[in-house]
N, C-alpha and C positions, 0 to 999 in steps of 0.2 A: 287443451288436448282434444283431439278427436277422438272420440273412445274407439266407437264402433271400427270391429277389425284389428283393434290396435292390440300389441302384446303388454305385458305388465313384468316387467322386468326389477325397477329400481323404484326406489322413491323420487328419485333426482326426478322422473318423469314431471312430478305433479306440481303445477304452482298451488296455491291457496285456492283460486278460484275454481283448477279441477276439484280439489278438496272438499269446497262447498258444493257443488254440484253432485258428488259423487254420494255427501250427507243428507240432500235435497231426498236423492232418491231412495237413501237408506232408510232414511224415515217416512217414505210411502210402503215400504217394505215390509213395516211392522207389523202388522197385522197378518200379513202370511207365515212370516217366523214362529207368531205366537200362535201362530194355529187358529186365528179367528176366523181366516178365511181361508180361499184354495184358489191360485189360481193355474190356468193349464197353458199359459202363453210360451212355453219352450218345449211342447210336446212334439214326441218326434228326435229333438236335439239330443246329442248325444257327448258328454262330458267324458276325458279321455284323463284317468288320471296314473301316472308312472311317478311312485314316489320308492328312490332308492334306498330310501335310509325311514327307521322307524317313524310311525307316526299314526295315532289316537286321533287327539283335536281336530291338526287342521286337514289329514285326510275326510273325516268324517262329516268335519263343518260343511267343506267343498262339497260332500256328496249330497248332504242335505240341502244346501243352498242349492244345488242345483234342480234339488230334488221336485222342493218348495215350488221353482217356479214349472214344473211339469216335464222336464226331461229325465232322461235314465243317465245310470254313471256305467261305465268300464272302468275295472282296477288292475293295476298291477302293481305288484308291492315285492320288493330284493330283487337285487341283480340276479338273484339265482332263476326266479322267475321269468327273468327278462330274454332275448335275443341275444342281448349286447353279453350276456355271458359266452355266449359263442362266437366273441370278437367281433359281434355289428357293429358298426362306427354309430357315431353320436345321428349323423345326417342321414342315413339312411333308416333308423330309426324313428327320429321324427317325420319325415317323408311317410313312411309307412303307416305308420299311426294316424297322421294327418288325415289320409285317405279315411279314415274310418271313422272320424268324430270330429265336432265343431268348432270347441274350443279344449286344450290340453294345458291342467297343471301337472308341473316338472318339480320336483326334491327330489335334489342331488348332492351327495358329500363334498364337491369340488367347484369353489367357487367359478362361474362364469361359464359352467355347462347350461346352464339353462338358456343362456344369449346363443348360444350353439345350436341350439333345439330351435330357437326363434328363427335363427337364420336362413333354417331350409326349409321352412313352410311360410304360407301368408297365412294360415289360421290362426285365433289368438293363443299366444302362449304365455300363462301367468308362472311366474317364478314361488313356488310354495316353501322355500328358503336352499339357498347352495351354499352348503358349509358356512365357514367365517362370513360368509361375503353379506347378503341381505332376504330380507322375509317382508317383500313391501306388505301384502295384506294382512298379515299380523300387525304392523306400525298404523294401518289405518284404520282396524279396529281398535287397537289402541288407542289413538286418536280420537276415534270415534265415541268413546267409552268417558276419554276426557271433557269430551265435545258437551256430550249428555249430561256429565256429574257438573257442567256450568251452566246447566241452562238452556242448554242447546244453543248456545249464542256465539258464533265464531270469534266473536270482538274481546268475548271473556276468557278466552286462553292469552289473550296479548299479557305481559308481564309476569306471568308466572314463574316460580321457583320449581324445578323441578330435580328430584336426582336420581340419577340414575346408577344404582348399586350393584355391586359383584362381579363376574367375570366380563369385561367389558373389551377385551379383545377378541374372543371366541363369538361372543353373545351379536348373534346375527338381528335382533330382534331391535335391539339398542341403537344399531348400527342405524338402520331405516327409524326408526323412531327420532331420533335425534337431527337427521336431515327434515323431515317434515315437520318436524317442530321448529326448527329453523325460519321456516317461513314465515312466523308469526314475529312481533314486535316483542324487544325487551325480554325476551325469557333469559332468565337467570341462572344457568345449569351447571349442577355438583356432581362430577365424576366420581364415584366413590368406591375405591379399589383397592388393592396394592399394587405395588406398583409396575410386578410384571404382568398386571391381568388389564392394565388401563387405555383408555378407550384408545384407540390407535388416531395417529396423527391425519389421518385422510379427514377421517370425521372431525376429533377438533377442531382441524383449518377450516372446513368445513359452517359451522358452528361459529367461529371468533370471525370468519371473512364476511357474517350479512351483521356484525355487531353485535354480538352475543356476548354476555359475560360470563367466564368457566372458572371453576374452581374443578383443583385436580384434589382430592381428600383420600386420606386412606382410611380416618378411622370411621368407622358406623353411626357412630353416636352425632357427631363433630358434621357428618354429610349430610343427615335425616333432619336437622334441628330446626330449617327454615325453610324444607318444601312444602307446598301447596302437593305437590305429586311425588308419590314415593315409587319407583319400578324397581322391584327387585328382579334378580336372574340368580339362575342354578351354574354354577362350576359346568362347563361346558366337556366332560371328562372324554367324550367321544375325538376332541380335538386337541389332547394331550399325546406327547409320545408316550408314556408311560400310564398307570391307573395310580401310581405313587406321586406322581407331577402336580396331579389334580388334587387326590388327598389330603395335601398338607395346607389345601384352603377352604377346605371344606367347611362347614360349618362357622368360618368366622365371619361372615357374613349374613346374618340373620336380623331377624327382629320377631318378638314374642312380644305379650299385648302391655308387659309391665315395662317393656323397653319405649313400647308407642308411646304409653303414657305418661312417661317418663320426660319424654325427649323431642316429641312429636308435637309440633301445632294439631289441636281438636278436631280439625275439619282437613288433613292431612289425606289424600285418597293411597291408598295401599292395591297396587297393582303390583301382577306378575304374567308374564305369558305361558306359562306354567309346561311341562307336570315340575311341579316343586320335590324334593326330596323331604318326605315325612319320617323319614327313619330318626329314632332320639339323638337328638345332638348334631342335625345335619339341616333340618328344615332351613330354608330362604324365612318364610314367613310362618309361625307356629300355629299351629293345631289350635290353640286358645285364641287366637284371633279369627275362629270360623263363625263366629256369631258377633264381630264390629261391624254396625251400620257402613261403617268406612272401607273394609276390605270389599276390592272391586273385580277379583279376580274371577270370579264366576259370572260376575255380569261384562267382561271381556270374551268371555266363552259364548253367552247368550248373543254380546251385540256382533258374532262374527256370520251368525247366519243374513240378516240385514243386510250385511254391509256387503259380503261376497255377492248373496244376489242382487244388489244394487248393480254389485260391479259385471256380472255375468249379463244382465238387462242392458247395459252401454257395451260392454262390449260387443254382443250380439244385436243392439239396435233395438231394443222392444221396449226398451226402458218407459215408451208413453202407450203401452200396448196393453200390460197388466189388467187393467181393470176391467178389459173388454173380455176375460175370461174366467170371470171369478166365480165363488158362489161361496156361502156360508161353508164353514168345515160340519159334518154331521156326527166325528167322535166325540167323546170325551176326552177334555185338555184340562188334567187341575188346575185350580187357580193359582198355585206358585208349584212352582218345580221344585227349590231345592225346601229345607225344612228351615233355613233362618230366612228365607227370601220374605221383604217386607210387601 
């Protein structure tokens, strides 16, 4: 791929070798993420972000990644805030916006608005997830996360076991996760669902077409037992007709730290893209597994600044520019952020 200029739409975009490239420059990145350093190589640039539907994480990542590398953000957050509440079409929205910043991520409830927003500008336009459809920079942090807990070594995700649990037709996240894990050799993948929530037939084909082995599993126990990667997901309830639809799968989907131990190979990694539901009786992943060496879901959160500004540096071209503008940071950054962080 050519980054520079280019939109980020799909997973489908990336072979392996973008992939490594994209981790090349994730991991020059670290040391700005973690605050060790400053650099100002996007100043000036100006991040356009239009997210129609809620969002914590990966609004905020984006704004800090871009932040990191010395640009400013624009936000707009509901339709109610937006134009298009007053019937502006999708085109002339992105038109307009284009005019006023460099690159623009789009979250939108409807899958394949975001390729709509691509199509009226040449500015990059990254997809920050459209409904059902995909969240490619969530799947490469993702990725990237897995990249990390092997070594950093692209060759050691080859044969892995992995499964992917929960609502698996809603779950945008799984959707792009699973095609870029495709790309690697022998991974072994456990659908683990029921069976009106199971990952939908684009992706399987997807998946069994580069030789991939799939098991479709419904029960928990039976899907967990021989991943090397665990990715749980939340009940998708925003893409239910009903809040009763969604209900009646709530919480059978979980794992607590006596089920890990239970059922789990040792060195099993426990990812989620989170927010997880903490309420009793509903968590994805429980409240007692926030101090396993194993649960990776916060260092998912950490590896997204990295990885965005990797990607924000190719797509705007500076990607070998970084270092000609740095300098020590002169706050205070404690030495772990969260309170189990090792």
């Amino acid at each position: 791929m050519d980054f520079k200029g280019t939109s980020i739409l799909s997973t489908s975009q990336f072979s392996l070798e973008d992939v490594a490239r994209l981790f090349q420059v994730a991991e020059r990145m670290e040391p700005y993420a973690q605050r060790k350093k400053v650099t100002r190589v996007l100043e000036g640039a100006v991040l356009g972000n239009l997210f129609f539907e809620p969002s914590t994480r990966s609004r905020m990542s984006f704004e800090a990644a871009f932040g990191r590398l010395g640009g400013s953000v624009s936000n707009t957050t509901g339709f109610q805030f937006s134009s298009m509440a007053k019937g502006e079409s999708v085109y002339d929205t992105s038109r307009v916006v284009a005019g006023y910043v460099d690159v623009l991520v789009v979250r939108h409830p409807v899958e394949g608005i975001v390729k709509e927003f691509a199509d009226a500008t040449h500015i990059p336009i990254i997809n920050g997830g459209d409904g059902p459809g995909e969240h490619p920079t969530q799947a490469l942090l993702d990725l990237y996360t897995i990249y990390k807990s092997f070594g950093m070594k692209m060759d050691l995700v080859h044969g892995k076991k992995v499964a992917l649990v929960g609502d698996l037709k809603y779950g945008r996240t799984v959707h792009s996760l699973s095609k870029l894990l495709a790309l690697f050799h022998d991974i072994e993948f456990f659908f683990v669902a029921p069976g009106e929530l199971q990952m939908p037939d684009v992706f399987k084909d997807k998946v069994k077409g580069r030789g991939h082995k799939i098991h479709l599993v419904e029960d928990v126990r039976e899907g967990i037992a021989e991943a090397d990667i665990i990715y749980m997901t939340r009940i998708q309830q925003e893409r239910f007709t009903t809040p009763e639809d969604a209900e009646k799968y709530r919480g059978t989907y979980s794992i607590n730290r006596a089920l890990y131990e239970k059922h789990c190979k040792p060195h099993a990694i426990l990812m989620h893209p989170l927010p997880r539901d903490s309420r009793t009786g509903h968590s994805e992943l429980d409240d007692d597994l926030n101090a396993h060496p194993n649960l990776a879901i916060f260092r998912q959160t950490d590896n997204g600044i990295p990885l965005r500004m990797a990607l924000f540096a190719l797509l705007l071209g500076v990607e070998d520019q970084v270092h000609q503008r740095e300098r020590p940071a002169n706050w205070y950054v404690p030495p772990r952020i969260g309170i189990y962080d090792n």
